[in-house]
Every structure is written in structure tokens, then in C-alpha cells.
N, C-alpha and C positions, 0 to 999 in steps of 0.2 A: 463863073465858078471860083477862080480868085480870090473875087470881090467877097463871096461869100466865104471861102475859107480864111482871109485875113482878116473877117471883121468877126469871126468864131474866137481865133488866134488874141486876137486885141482883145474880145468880151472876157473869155480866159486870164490872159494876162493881169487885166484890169480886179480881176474876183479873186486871182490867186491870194495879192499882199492878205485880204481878210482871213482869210485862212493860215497863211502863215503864223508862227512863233518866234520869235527873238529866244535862241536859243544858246547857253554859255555853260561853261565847264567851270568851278570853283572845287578845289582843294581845300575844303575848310580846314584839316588839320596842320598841314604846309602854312597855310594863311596865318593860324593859330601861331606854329612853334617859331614863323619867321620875325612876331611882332618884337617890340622892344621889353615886353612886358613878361612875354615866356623867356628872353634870354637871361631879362635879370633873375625870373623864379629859379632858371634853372642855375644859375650864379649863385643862389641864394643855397639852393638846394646843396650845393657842390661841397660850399661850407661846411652844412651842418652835417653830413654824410661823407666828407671827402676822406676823413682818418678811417672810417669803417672801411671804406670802400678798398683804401691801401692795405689794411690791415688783411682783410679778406682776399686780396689780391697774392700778399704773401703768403698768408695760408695755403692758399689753394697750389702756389710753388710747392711750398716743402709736401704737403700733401699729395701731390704726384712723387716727388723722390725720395717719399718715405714707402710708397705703391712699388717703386720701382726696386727700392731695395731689399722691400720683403719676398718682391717675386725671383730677382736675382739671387738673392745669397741666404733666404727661407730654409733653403731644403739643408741650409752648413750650419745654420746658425744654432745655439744651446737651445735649450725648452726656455729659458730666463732670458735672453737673449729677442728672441721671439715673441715672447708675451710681455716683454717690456716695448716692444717696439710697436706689436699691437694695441698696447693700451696709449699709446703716443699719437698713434692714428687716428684713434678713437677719440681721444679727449680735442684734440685737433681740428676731428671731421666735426664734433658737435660744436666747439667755438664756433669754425667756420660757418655751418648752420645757420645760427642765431644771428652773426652779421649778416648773413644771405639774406633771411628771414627781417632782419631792422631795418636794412635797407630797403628793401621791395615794398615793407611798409611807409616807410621815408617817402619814396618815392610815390606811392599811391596816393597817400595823403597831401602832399604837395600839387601832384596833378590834378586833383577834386577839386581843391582849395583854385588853383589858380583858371579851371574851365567855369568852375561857380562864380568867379568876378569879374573873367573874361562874355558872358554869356549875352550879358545886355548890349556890350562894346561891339560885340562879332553880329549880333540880329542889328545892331545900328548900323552898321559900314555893311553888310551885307545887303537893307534894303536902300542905302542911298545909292548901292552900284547897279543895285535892277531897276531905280529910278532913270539913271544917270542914262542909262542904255536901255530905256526901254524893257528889261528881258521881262520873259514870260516863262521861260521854263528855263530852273537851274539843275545842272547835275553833277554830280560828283562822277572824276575821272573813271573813277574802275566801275560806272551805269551806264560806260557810254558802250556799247555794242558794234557799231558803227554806224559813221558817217560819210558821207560822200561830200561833204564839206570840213575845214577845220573850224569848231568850233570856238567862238572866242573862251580865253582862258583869263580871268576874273581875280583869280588868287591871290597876286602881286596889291594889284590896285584893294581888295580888301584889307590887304597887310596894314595897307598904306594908309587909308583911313581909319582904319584900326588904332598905328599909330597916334594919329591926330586927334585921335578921339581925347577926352577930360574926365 
């Protein structure tokens, strides 16, 4: 009886690998923003967005502690007084807008622009790493539900080829 349950046990064992999958965790966004190439876009970005970006930053200071003063000192202040101070808020809140609004456009367009040239680079180092390891099935971190293994994590070494890539 043994005999025949360690030669069931071996026949098992010997059929599982076919069934198995080489299974890996890739972050392609991580993978993406770590390269050399998203850090210059976004270097590049910073430039042409970095005065809006101060600019709106100031805004948005005095813009709280012009909120602050109307709610403070609103109920003492003249009718002139008041409605000079709301129109300050106003003209203010809309600058502030419009930088909010340049920027987020800046930005979208930049990120289009830089995943559109990245996209040949990222399917090339991605499939030389499920080459390299064999995988059979990749997943992105927040698909994985669980495991009772840790799965290898991939990200790094796509960065890296990423890099290298021409």
C-alpha cells in the first residue's frame, strides 16, 4: 500500500509543473514614473508649469485669509468695505481657476504625450521579462486577491530595461 501511494504521490507531483504557471506582480505605473524618462518629462513639466503652479499656490494663501477676514470682521465691516473685499475674492478665486484649470491641462497633456512614446519601450522590456522568467501570467498589484505564496515583483527590473532601452 506504500508502494502504491508514493508512486500516486510521485505520478502527481511529476503532472503538477504542466499545470502550473509562472506567476509575477508588475506595477506598470511605478515601473513607468521610476524610469529616467518620466523623471526628465516631469523636470521638463515643472519648467514650463512651475510659475503657474507658485503663482496659484499664493493665490490660494491669500484666498483663505481673505475667507478668513470676511467671516471675522464681515458682520463690523462698511457695506463698501465688504463689497470691495468680495469683489477681491472674486476676481482672485477666478485668476486662481484659470491656473488650476492651465495646469491640470499642462499636466494631462504632458502625461498623454509622455505614455504615447513610452508605450512601445514599456511592451518591449515588459515582454523581454516574461521571457527572461519564463511567466505566464502577469498581474498588477491591487488583482492580486491572494496568495499563499509571494509573488515575484517584476517592476524594478522593467524600470531597468526600460531604461536601457534606445
Amino acid at each position: 500500500m506504500r508502494k502504491l501511494t508514493a508512486a500516486v504521490c510521485l505520478l502527481g507531483a511529476m503532472t503538477l509543473p504542466a499545470y502550473a504557471a509562472e506567476v509575477a506582480v508588475l506595477d506598470w505605473r511605478a515601473a513607468l514614473m521610476n524610469t529616467q524618462s518620466a523623471q526628465s518629462s516631469l523636470s521638463q513639466l515643472e519648467g514650463q508649469i512651475g510659475s503657474q503652479q507658485r503663482e496659484a499656490e499664493a493665490l490660494g494663501g491669500e484666498l483663505q485669509q481673505l475667507q478668513t477676514r470676511l467671516q471675522q470682521e464681515g458682520e463690523t465691516m462698511s457695506q463698501s468695505e465688504r463689497e470691495s473685499l468680495i469683489a477681491e475674492l472674486q476676481e482672485k478665486g477666478g485668476r486662481f481657476e484659470q491656473l488650476r484649470r492651465e495646469v491640470l491641462q499642462a499636466q494631462q497633456a504632458s502625461e498623454q504625450q509622455f505614455l504615447q512614446g513610452a508605450e512601445d519601450k514599456l511592451e518591449q522590456a515588459v515582454e523581454q521579462v516574461l521571457e527572461r522568467h519564463n511567466i505566464d501570467v502577469l498581474v498588477e498589484p491591487q488583482g492580486v486577491l491572494h496568495s499563499s505564496t509571494d509573488l515575484p515583483n517584476v517592476t524594478n527590473e522593467v524600470t531597468q530595461i526600460f531604461d536601457s532601452l534606445n
